[in-house]
VODOPA-365662 format. One record per residue (C-alpha): residue number from 0; residue in one letter; x, y, z. Coordinates in Angstrom, 2 decimals. Example, Ala and Ser with C-alpha at 12.3 -4.5 7.8 and 13.67 -1.06 7.14 Angstrom:
BEGIN
+-------+-------+---------+---------+---------+
! gutor ! fikol !       x !       y !       z !
+-------+-------+---------+---------+---------+
!     0 !     A !   12.30 !   -4.50 !    7.80 !
!     1 !     S !   13.67 !   -1.06 !    7.14 !
+-------+-------+---------+---------+---------+
//
This chain:
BEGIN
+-------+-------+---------+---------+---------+
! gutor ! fikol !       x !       y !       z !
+-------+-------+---------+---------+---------+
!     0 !     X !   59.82 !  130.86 !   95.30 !
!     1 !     X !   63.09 !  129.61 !   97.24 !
!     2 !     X !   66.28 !  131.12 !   96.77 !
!     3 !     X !   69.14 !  129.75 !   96.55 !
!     4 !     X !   71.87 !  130.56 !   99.56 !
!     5 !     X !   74.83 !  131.45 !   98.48 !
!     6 !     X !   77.97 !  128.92 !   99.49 !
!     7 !     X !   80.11 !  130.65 !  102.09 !
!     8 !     X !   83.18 !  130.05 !  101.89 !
!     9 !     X !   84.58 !  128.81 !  105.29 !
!    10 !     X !   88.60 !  129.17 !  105.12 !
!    11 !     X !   89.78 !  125.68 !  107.03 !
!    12 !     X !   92.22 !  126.36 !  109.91 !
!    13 !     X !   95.86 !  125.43 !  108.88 !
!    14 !     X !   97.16 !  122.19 !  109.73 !
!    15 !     X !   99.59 !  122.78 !  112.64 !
!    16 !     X !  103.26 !  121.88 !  112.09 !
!    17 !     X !  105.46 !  119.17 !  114.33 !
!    18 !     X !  109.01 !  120.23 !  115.55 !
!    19 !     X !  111.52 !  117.30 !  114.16 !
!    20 !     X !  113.43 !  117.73 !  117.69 !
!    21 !     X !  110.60 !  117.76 !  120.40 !
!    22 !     X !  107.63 !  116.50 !  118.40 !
!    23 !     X !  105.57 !  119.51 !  119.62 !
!    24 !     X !  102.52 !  120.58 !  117.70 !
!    25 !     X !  102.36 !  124.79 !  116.85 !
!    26 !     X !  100.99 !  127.17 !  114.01 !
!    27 !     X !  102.42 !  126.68 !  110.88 !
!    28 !     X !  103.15 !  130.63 !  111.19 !
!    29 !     X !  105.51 !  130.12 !  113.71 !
!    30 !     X !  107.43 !  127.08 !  112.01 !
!    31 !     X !  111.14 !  127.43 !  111.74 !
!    32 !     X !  112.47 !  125.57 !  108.14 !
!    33 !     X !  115.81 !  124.67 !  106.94 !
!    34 !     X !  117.22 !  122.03 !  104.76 !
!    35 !     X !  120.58 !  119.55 !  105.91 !
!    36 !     X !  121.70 !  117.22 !  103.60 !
!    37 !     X !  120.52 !  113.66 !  103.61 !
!    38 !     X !  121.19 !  110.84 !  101.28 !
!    39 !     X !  117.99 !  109.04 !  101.73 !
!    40 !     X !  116.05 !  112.07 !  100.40 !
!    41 !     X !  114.33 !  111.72 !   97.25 !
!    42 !     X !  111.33 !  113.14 !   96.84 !
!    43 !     X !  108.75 !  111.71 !   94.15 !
!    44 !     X !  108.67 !  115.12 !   91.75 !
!    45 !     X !  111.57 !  116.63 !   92.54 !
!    46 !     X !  115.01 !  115.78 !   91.50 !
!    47 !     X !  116.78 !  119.16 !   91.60 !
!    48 !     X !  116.56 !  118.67 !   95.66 !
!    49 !     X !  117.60 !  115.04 !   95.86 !
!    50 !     X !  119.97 !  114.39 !   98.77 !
!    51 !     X !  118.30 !  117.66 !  100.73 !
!    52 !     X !  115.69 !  117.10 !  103.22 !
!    53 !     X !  113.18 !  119.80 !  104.45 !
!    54 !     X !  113.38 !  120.22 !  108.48 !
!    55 !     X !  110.99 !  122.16 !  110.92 !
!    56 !     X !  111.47 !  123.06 !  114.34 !
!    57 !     X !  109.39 !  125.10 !  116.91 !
!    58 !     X !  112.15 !  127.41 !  117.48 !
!    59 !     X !  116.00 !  128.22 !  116.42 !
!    60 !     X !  117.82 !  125.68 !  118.86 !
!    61 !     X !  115.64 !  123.10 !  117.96 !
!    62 !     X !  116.61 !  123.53 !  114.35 !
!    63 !     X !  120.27 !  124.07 !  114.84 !
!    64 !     X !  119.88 !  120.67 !  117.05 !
!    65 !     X !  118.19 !  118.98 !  114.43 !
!    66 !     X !  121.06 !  120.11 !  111.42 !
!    67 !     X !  123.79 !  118.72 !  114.24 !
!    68 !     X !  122.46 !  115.46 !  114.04 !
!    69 !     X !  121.97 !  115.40 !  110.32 !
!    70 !     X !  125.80 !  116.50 !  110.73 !
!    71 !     X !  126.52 !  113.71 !  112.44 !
!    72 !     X !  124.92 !  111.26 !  110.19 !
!    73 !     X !  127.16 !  109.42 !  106.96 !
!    74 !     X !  126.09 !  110.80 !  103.66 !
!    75 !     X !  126.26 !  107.65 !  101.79 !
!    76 !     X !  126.26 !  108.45 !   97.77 !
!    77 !     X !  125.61 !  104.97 !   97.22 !
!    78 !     X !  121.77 !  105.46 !   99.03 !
!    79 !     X !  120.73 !  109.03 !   97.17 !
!    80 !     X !  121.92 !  106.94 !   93.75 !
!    81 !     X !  119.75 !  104.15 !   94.53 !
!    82 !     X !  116.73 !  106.49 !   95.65 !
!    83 !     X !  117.12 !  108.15 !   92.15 !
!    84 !     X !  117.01 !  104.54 !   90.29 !
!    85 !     X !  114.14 !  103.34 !   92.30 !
!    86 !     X !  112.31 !  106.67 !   91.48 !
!    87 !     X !  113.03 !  106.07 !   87.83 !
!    88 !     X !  111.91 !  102.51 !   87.72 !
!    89 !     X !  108.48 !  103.10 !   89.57 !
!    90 !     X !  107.42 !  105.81 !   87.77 !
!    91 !     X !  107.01 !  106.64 !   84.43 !
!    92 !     X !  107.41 !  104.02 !   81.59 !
!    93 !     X !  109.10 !  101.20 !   82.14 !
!    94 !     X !  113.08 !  101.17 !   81.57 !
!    95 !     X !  114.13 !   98.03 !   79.51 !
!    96 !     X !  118.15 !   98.73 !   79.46 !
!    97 !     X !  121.15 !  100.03 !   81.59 !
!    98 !     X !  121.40 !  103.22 !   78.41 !
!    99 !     X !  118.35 !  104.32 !   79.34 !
!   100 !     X !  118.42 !  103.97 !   82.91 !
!   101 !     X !  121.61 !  105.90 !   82.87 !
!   102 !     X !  119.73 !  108.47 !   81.01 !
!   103 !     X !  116.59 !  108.88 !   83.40 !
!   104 !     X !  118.87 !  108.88 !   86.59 !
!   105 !     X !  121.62 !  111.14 !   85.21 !
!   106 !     X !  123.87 !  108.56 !   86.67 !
!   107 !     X !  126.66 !  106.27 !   84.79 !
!   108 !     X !  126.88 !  102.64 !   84.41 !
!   109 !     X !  129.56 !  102.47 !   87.11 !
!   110 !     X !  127.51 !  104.59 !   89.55 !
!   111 !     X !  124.18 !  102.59 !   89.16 !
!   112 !     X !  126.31 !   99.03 !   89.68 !
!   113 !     X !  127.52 !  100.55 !   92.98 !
!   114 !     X !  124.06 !  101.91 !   93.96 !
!   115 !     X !  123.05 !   98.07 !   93.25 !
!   116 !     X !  125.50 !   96.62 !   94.96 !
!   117 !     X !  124.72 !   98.88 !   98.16 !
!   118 !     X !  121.28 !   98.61 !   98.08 !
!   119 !     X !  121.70 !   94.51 !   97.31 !
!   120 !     X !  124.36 !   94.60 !  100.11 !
!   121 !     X !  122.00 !   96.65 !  102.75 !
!   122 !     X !  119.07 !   94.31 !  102.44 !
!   123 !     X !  120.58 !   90.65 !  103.31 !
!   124 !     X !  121.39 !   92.74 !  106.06 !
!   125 !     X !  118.63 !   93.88 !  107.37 !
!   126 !     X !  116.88 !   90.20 !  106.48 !
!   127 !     X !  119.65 !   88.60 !  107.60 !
+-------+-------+---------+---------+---------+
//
């Protein structure tokens, strides 16, 4: 009679990380994280850290490099507004008036015209 072997469990080696600075490859264990603000950040399944983006670096300098030129970049309310509407409208049910858009973005009428009007404004001119 055969026995059945027993499945050993092999544990996979962990995905190494990239540095957002030099694009080098290392352990995940010796990964250096932050967050820096960032208006095009909006993550599918978590609102609560819109407008934050996640950074990792192979060492300190290449993080504090990497938050410099986040610092340097515009934080344009306009864009993190119009990432939140686009999340809302393709996920989830669909969203048949401005009431409940305003409801499932947390934003006001006012605030979702303007996030329109950027986002409208942005892309004749990048087609253009």
């Amino acid at each position: 009679m055969w026995k059945r072997r027993k499945h050993v469990s092999r544990s996979a080696p962990a995905a190494p990380e990239l540095c957002d600075l030099c694009a080098r490859t290392f352990p995940a264990e010796e990964a250096v994280r932050g967050h820096v603000a960032d208006s095009s950040a909006v993550l599918p399944g978590d609102p609560l850290h819109d407008g934050l983006r996640r950074v990792t670096a192979c060492c300190e300098p290449h993080l504090e490099a990497v938050r410099a030129a986040y610092r340097e970049r515009p934080f344009v309310q306009e864009e993190l507004w119009a990432g939140k509407i686009g999340r809302v409208l393709t996920s989830g049910r669909p969203v048949l008036t401005m009431t409940e858009l305003a409801c499932r973005t947390g934003l006001d009428e006012p605030d979702i015209r303007r996030a329109i009007a950027w986002h409208n404004e942005r892309r004749r001119r990048l087609d253009g």
